[in-house]
matplotlib code that plots the C-alpha trace (Angstrom):
import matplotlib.pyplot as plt

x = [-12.6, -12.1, -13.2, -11.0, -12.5, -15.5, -18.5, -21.8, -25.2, -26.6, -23.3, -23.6, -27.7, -26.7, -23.7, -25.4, -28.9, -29.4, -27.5, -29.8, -33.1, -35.4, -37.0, -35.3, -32.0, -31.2, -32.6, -30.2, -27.1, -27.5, -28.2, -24.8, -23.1, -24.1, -23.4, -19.7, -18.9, -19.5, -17.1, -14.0, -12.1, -12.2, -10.2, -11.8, -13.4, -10.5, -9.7, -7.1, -8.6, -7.9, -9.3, -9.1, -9.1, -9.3, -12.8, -13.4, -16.1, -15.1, -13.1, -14.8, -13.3, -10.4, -13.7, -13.7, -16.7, -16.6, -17.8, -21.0, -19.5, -17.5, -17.7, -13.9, -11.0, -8.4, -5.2, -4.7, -1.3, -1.1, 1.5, 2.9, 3.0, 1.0, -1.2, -2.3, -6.8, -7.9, -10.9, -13.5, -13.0, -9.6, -9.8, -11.7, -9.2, -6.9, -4.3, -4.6, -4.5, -8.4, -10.9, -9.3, -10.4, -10.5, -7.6, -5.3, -3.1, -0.9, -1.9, -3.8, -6.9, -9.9, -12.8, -16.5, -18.5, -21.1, -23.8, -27.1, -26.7, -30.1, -31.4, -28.1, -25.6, -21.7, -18.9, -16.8, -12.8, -12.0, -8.3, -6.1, -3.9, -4.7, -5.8, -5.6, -6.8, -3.4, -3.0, -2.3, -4.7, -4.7, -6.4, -7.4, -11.1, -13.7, -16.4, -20.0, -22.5, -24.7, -27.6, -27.5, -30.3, -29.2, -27.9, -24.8, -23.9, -20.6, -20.3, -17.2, -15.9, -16.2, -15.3, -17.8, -16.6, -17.2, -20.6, -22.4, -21.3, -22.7, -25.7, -26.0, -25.4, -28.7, -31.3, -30.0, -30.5, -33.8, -34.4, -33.4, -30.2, -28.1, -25.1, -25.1, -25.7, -22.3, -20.5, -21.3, -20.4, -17.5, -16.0, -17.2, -14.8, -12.4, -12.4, -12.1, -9.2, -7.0, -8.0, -6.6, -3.5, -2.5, -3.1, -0.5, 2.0, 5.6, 4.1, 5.3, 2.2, 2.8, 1.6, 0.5, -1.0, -2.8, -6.3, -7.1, -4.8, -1.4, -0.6, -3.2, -3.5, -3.6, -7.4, -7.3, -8.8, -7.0, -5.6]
y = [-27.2, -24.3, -24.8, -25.3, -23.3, -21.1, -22.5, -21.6, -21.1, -24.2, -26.0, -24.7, -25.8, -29.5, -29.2, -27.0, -27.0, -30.0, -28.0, -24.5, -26.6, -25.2, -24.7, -21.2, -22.2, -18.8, -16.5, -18.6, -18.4, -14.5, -13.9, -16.3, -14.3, -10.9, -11.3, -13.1, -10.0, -7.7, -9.5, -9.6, -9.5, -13.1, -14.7, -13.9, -10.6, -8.2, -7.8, -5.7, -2.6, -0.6, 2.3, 5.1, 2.6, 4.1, 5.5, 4.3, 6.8, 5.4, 9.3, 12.5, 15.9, 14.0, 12.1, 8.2, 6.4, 3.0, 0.7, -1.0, -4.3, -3.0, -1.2, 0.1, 1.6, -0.2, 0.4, 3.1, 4.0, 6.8, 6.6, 3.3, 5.8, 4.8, 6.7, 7.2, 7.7, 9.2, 9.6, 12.2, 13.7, 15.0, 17.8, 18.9, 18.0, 21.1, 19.8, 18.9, 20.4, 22.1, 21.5, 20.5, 21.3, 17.7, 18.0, 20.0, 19.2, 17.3, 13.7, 12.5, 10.2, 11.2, 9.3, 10.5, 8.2, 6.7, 8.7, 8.1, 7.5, 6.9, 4.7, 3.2, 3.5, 4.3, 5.1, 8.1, 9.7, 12.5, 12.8, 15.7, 15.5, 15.8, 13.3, 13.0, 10.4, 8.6, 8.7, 4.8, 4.4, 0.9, 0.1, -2.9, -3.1, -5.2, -6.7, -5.6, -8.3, -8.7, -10.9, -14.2, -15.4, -17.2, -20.9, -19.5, -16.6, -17.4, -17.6, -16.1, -16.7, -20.8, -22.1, -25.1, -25.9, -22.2, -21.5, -25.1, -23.5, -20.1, -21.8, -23.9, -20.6, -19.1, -22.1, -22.0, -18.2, -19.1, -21.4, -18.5, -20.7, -17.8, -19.6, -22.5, -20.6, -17.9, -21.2, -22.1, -18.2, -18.5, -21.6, -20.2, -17.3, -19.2, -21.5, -18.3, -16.7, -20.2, -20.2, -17.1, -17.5, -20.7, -19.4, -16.5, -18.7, -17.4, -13.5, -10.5, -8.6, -5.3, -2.9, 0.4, 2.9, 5.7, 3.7, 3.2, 6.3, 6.3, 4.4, 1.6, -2.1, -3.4, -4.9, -8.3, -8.7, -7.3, -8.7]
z = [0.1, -2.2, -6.0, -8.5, -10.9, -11.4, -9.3, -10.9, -9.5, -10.6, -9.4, -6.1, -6.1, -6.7, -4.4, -1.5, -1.1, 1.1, 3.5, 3.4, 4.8, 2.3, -0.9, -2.0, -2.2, -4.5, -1.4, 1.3, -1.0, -1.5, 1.8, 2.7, -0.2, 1.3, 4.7, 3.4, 1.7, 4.1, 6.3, 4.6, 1.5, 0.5, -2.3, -5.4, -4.7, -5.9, -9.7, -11.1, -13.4, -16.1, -14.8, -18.1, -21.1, -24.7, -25.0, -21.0, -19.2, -15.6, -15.1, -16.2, -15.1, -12.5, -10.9, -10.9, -10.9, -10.3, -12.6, -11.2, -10.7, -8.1, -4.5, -3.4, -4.6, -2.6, -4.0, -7.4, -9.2, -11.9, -14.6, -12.8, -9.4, -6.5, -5.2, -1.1, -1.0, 1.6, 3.6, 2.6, 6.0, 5.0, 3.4, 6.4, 8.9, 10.4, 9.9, 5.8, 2.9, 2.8, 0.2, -3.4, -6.9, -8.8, -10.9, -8.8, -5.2, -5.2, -6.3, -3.5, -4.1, -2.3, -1.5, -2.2, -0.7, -2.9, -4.6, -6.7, -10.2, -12.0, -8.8, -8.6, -5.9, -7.5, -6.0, -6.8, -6.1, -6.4, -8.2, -7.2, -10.2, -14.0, -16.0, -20.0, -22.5, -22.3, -18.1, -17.2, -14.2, -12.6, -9.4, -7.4, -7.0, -4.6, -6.2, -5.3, -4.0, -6.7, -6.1, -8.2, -10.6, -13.8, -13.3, -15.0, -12.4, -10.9, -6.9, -5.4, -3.1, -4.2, -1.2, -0.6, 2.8, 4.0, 2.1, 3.4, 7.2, 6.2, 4.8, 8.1, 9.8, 8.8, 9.3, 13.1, 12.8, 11.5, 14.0, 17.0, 18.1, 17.9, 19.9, 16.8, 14.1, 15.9, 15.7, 11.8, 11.4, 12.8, 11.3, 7.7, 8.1, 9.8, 6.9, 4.2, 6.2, 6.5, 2.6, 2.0, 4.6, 2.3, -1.2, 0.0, 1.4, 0.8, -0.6, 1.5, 1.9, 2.3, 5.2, 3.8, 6.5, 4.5, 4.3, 7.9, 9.4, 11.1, 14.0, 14.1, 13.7, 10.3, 10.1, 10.0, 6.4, 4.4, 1.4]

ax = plt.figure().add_subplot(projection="3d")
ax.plot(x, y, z, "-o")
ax.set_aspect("equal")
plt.show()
């Protein structure tokens, strides 16, 4: 089932850990959590930003750096506009527009990559349009993984069904029965995505093309 509220680490330890088969429950949860995030965009993992709040440092010089707490710029709009982000790769195709001052070209979001920021990975954009103090930038954001310690760390996505499969998943990975712990895998997103299917019954999703490149499949998870 998915949890009806915020599921804390120590929730999740009395709810969970007879299911991870040993006695650092913490390490098999994060390595669940990980693997989980990297595999789709789950309910739970996108919140809704202010991205260039009153006295906010997230954009310096038309460059957006992500808060820490988060990993992708999936969606932006400027002044209530939406925006299309590109790949890095396109101001080097021959076709585009050529390498863009920040600041200046026409209003296109383009994506950095992440860099090192004081031993920490961030990722950064590159605007092509000016930016003052009173821009309204809004964007939808992914969380980051972030590796959970305190009893009081939430776990997202706080679907107890998927995470005791997950869980499962890695003590037959452990174990070397790779065709088990494929199955537990498998059910554990399958359980996720019917999660997500339901809780966006009856919402029109819509089918934007910019982010993955013109004429392809929509991938499967997105939100």
């Amino acid at each position: 089932m998915a949890n009806e509220r915020p599921l804390t680490l120590a929730e999740a330890r009395t709810l969970l850990s007879s299911h991870a088969h040993t006695d650092d429950f913490e390490l098999a949860l994060n390595e669940a959590l990980e693997r989980i995030y990297s595999e789709g965009i789950w309910d739970g993992v996108v919140d809704r930003v202010d991205l260039n709040p009153n006295g906010g440092t997230y954009i310096v010089d038309e460059i957006l750096t992500l808060p820490y707490d988060y990993e992708t710029l999936m969606a932006i709009s400027i002044d209530d506009n939406p925006k299309p982000i590109m790949a890095r790769q396109f101001e080097f195709m021959e076709a585009g527009p050529g390498v863009e001052d920040a600041g200046k070209g026409g209003g296109l979001i383009i994506d950095l990559g992440f860099e090192d920021s004081g031993g920490t990975s961030l990722r950064k954009y590159k605007i092509l349009q000016d930016v003052t103090t009173s821009t309204e930038i809004e964007g939808l954001l992914k969380k980051r993984f972030k590796y959970l310690t305190a009893d009081t760390d939430l776990v997202i996505p706080a679907n107890i069904g998927a995470l005791k499969h997950a869980l499962l998943a890695i003590v037959y990975e452990n174990e070397g029965d790779i065709q088990r712990s494929t199955a537990f895998w498998n059910e554990c997103y399958a359980i996720l995505q019917s999660a997500k299917q339901v809780n966006k019954a009856g919402v029109t999703n819509p089918n934007p093309q910019q982010q993955w490149g013109f004429m392809t499949n929509k991938p499967y998870n997105i939100i």
